[in-house]
C-alpha positions as CSV (number, residue, x, y, z in Angstrom):
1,X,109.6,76.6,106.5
2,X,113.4,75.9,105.9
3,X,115.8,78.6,104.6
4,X,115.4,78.0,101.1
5,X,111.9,77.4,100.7
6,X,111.9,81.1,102.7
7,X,115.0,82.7,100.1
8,X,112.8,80.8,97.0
9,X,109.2,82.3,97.7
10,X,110.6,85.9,98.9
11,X,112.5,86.1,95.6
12,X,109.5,84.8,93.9
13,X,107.2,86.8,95.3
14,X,109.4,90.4,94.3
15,X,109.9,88.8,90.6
16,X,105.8,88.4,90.1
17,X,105.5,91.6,91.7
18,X,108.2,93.3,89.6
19,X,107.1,92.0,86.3
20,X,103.2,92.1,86.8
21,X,103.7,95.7,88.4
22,X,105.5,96.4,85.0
23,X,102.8,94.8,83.0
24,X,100.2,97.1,84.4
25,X,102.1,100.4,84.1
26,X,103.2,99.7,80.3
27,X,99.5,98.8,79.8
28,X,97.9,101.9,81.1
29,X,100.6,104.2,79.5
30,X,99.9,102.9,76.1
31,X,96.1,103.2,77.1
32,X,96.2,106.7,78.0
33,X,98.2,107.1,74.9
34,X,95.8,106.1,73.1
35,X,92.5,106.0,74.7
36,X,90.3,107.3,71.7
37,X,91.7,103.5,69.7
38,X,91.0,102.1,73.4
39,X,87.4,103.5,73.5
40,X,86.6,101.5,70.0
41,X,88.7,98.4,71.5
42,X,86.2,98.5,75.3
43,X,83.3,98.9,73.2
44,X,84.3,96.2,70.3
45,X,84.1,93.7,73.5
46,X,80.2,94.2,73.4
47,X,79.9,93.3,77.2
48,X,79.2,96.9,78.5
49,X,76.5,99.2,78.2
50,X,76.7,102.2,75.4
51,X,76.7,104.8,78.2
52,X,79.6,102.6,80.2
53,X,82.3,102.3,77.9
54,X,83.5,106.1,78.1
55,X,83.9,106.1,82.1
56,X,85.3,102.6,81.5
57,X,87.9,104.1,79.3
58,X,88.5,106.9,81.4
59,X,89.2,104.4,85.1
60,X,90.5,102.1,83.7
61,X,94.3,103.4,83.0
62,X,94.4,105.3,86.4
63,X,93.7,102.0,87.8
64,X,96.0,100.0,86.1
65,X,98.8,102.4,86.8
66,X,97.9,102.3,90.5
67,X,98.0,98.4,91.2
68,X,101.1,98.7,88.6
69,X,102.9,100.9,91.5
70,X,101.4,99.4,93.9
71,X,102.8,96.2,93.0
72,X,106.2,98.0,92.2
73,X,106.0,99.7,95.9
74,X,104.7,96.7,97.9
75,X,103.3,99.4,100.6
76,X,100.2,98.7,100.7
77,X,99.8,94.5,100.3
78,X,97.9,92.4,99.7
79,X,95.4,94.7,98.2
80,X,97.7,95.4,95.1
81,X,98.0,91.6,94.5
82,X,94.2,90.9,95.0
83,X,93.8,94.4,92.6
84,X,95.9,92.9,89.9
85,X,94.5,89.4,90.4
86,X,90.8,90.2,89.8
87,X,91.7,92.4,87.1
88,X,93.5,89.8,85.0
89,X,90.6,87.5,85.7
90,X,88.5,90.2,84.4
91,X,90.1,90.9,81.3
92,X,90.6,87.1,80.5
93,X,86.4,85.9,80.9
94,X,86.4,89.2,79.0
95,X,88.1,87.4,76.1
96,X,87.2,84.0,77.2
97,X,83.1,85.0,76.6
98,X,84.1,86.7,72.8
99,X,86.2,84.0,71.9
100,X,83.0,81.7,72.8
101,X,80.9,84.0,70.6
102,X,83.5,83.6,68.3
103,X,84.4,87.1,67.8
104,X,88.0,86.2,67.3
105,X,89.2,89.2,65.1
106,X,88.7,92.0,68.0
107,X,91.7,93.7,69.3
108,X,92.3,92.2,72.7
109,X,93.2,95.8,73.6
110,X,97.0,94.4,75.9
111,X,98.4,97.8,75.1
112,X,100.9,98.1,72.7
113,X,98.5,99.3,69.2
114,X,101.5,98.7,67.3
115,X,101.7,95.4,68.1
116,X,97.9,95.0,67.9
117,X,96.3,91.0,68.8
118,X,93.5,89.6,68.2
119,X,91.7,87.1,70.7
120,X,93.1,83.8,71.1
121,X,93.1,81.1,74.2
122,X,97.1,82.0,74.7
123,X,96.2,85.4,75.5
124,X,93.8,84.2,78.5
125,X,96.2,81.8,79.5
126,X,98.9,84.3,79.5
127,X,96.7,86.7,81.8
128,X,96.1,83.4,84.1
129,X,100.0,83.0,84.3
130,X,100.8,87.1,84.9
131,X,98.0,86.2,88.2
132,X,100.2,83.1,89.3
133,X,103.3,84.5,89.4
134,X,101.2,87.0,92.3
135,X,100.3,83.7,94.1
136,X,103.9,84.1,96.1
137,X,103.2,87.3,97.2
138,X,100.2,86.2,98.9
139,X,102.1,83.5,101.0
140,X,105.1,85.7,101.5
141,X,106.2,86.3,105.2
142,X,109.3,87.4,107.4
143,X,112.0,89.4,106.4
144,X,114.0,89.5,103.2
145,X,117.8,89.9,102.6
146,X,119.0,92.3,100.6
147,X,120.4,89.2,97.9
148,X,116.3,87.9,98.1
149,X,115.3,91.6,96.6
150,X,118.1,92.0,94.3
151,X,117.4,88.3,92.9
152,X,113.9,89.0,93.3
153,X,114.1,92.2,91.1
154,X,116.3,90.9,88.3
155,X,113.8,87.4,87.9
156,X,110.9,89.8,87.8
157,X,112.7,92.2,85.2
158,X,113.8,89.2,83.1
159,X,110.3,88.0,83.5
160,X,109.3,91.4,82.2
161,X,111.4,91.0,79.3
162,X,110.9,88.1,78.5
163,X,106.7,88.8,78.2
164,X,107.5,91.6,75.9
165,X,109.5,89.5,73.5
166,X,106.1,87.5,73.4
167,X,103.9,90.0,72.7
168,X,106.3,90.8,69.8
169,X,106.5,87.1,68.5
170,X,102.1,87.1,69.3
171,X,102.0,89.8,66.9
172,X,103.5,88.8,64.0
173,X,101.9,87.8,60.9
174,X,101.0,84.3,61.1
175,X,101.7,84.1,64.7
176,X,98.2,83.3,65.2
177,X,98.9,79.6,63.6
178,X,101.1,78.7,66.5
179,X,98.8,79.7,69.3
């Protein structure tokens, strides 16, 4: 692998890692914030059991913030990647089987209540982006410079950003038209 394809997947790898990590700890704060809302979203999803959707609620933001850090940390890799992976996967057939039922008008439960969505294909294709931008980490190898993290962390952070301003534009009335 030449130089640059080296400096270009390093500092891709730390930007998916950066903004997914963020993703994931945003997401559990606001789900631990406001897990009785988040018990009627996990059971509004009608895929679970009755007596599984209160342990549901109750893992699920502990796990999210741990791949979220683990991402952040990069310690323990790949498992943070595969974590975050299979959980984005999970959450999208999630809302890939209700929007086939065509239960539409369920909050997709992302987090922020404020800026509550309903189901739509952009929101499973955004989860199915947030799990490509992990696929660098998974190739990454040999060292890094400290201009490869520093890029790495401002791409991810902009990244971050720029999935926040999203979420805002997703949420507005008569967003839904455009996706």
């Amino acid at each position: 692998m030449s130089a640059l394809a080296h400096e270009l997947l390093v500092t891709a790898a730390v930007a998916g890692r950066i903004c997914v990590g963020l993703v994931f700890v945003l997401a559990a704060a606001h789900k631990a914030q406001h897990w009785r809302i988040f018990s009627g979203v996990v059971a509004n999803y009608r895929l679970l059991p009755r007596a599984a959707v209160a342990p549901v609620v109750a893992l699920l933001p502990p796990l999210e913030l741990l791949v979220g850090l683990l991402l952040l940390s990069a310690q323990i890799r790949p498992w943070g990647e595969f974590a975050a992976i299979a959980l984005l996967g999970l959450f999208a057939a999630a809302m890939a089987i209700n929007i086939r039922r065509g239960r539409v008008e369920i909050d997709c439960g992302c987090g922020q209540s404020v800026l509550k969505q309903t189901l739509r294909w952009a929101l499973v294709w955004r989860n199915g982006a947030l799990a490509a931008l992990l696929v660098p980490s998974l190739a990454e190898a040999g060292p890094a410079s400290m201009t490869m993290l520093l890029t790495g962390v401002a791409a991810g952070l902009g990244f971050f950003l720029l999935y926040l301003a999203l979420n805002i534009f997703a949420a507005l009335p008569g967003a839904r038209r455009f996706a």
